[in-house]
C-alpha positions as CSV (number, residue, x, y, z in Angstrom):
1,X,21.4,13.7,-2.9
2,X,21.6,10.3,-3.6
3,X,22.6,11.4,-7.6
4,X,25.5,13.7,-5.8
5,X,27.1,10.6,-3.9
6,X,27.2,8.5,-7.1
7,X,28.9,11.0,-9.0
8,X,31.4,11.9,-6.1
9,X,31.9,8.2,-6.1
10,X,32.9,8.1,-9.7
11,X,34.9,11.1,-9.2
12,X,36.9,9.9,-6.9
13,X,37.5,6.2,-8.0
14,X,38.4,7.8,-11.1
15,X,41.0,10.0,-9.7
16,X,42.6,7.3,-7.6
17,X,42.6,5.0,-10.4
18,X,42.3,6.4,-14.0
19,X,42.4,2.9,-15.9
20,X,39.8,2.1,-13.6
21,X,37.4,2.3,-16.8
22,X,39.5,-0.4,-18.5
23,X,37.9,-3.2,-15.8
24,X,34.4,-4.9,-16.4
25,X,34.3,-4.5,-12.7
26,X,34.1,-0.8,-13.3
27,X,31.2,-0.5,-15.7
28,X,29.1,-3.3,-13.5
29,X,29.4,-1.8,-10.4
30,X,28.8,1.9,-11.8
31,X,26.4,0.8,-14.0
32,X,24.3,-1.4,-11.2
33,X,24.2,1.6,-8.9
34,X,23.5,4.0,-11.5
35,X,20.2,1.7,-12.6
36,X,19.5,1.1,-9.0
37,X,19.1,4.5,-7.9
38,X,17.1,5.0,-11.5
39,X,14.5,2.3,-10.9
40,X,14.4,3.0,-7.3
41,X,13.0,6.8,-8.1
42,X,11.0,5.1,-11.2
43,X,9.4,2.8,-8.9
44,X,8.9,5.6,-5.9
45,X,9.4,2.9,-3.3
46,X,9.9,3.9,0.0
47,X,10.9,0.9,2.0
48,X,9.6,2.0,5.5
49,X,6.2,2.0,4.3
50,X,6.4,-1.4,2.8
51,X,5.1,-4.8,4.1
52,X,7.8,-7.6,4.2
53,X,5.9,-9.1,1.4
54,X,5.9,-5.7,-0.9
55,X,10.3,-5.3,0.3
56,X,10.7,-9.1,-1.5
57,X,8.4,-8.4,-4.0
58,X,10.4,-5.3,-4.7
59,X,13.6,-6.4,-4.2
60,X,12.7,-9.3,-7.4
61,X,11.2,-6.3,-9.3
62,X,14.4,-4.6,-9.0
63,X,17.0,-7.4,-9.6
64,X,14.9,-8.1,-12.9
65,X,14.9,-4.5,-13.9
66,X,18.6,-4.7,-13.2
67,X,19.3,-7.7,-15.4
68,X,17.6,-6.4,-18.2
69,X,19.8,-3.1,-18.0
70,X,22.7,-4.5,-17.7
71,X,22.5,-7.2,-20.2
72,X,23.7,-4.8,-23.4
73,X,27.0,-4.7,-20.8
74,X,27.3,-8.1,-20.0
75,X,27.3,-9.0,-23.7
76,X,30.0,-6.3,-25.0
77,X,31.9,-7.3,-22.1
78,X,31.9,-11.2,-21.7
79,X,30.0,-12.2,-24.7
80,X,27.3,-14.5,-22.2
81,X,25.0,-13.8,-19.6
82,X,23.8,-15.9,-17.1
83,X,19.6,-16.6,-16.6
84,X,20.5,-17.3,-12.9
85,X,22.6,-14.1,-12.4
86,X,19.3,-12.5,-10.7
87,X,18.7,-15.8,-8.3
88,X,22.1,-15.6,-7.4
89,X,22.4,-12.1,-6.8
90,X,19.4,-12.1,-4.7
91,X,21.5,-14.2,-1.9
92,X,24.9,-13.0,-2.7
93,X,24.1,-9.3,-2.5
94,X,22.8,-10.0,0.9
95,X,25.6,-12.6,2.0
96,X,28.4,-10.5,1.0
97,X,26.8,-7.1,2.5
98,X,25.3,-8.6,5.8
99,X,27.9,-10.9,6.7
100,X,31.1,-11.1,5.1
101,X,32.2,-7.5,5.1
102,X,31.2,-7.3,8.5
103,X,32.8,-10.1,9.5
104,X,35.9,-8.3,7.3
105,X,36.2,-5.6,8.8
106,X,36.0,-7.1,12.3
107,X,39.1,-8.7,11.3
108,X,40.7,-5.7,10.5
109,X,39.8,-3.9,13.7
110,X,40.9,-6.6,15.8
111,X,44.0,-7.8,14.0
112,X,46.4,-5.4,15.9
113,X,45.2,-6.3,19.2
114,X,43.8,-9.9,19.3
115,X,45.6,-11.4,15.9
116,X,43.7,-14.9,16.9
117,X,40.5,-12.8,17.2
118,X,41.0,-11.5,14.0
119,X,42.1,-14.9,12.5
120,X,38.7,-16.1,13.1
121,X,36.8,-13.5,11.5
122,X,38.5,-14.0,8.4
123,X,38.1,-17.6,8.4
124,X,34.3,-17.6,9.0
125,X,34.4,-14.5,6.2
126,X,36.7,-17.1,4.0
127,X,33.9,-19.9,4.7
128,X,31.1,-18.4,4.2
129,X,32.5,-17.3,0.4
130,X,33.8,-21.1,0.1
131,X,30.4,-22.1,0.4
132,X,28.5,-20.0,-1.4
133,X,31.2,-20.8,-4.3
134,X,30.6,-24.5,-4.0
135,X,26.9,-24.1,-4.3
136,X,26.8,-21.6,-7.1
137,X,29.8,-24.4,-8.9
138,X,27.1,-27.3,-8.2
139,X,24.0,-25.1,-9.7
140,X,25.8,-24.5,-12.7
141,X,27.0,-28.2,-13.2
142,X,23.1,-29.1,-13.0
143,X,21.4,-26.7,-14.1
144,X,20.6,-27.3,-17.5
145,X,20.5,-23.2,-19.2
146,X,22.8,-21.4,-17.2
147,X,25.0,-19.5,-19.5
148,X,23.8,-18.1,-22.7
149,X,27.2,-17.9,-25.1
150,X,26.5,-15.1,-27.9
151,X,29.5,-14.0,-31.1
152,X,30.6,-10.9,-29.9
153,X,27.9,-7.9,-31.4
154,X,29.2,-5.4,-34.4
155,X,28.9,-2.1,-32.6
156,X,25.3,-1.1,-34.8
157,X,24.1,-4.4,-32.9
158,X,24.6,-3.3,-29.8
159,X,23.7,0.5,-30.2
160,X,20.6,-1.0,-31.0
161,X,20.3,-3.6,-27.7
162,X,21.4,-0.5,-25.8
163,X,18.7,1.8,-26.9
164,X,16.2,-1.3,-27.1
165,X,16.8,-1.4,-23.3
166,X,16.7,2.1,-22.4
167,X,13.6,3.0,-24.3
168,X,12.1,-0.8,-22.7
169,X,12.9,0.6,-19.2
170,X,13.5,4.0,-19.3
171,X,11.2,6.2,-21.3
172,X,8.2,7.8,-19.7
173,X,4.7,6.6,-21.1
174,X,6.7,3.6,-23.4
175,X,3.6,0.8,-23.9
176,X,6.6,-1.5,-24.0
177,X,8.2,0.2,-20.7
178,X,4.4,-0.2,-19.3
179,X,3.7,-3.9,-20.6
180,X,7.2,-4.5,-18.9
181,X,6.4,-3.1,-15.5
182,X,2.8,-4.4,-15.8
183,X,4.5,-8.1,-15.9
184,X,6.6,-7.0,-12.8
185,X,4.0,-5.8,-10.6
186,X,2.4,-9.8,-11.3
């Protein structure tokens, strides 16, 4: 099962690297996946029975979902958040997963055999990251709220943003949990 994988995932990136847990990295990436594969079953979307207009509508549904769940993290970890981190995630999920890892790991494959080959991946890999850098640099110069600076929470403060945001998304007949999906499903 999908649950299964996630777990053997965490299993096994905690065995290779123990101190992994000491990384913000770490609790993102776990913690994204982990909310993913919770709103996914919450949502009951199957994606081969969806229009192209119900994936996009989904996939905003689900970056939303996953801002609001991660935000207790985001503010023990780094004291801000960012309002555009859903807006940017939405083309940087896709740019990273559909082109620049590909185009990665054709380097790799190639660069034992055709070097210049390889060299090209990498740099149209390495461009495609320097531009989406400079734009994301040029959005936050002009965009006038992008980062939301907050003191760092006493721990009772965020025990209670935490549980805020589970019972918010994750508690079954919730009129908050409801009112919030209601405004989703707009």
């Amino acid at each position: 099962s999908v649950f299964n994988t996630y777990c053997l995932a965490l299993a096994l990136v905690l065995t290779l690297d123990p101190l992994a847990p000491q990384s913000g990295g770490f609790w993102l990436s776990f913690g994204a996946v982990g909310v993913l594969i919770l709103s996914t079953r919450k949502q009951g979307l199957v994606l081969e029975e969806l229009s192209f207009y119900q994936k996009c509508l989904a996939l905003i549904k689900t970056q939303s979902f996953l801002f609001v769940a991660l935000l207790p993290v985001m503010l023990l970890l780094f004291q801000q958040v960012s309002l555009l981190a859903p807006a940017v995630n939405l083309v940087a999920i896709p740019l990273v997963s559909l082109f620049v890892v590909p185009l990665c790991l054709a380097g790799l494959i190639t660069i034992g055999w055709f070097p210049s080959l390889a060299s090209v991946f990498f740099k149209l890999a390495d461009m495609l990251l320097t531009l989406f850098k400079q734009s994301l640099l040029f959005l936050f110069d002009y965009s006038p709220i992008t980062l939301i600076k907050l003191p760092a929470l006493h721990w009772s403060g965020l025990l209670i943003l935490i549980s805020s945001v589970m019972v918010l998304l994750f508690l079954p007949g919730n009129p908050l949990a409801r009112k919030y999906l209601k405004v989703l499903s707009l």
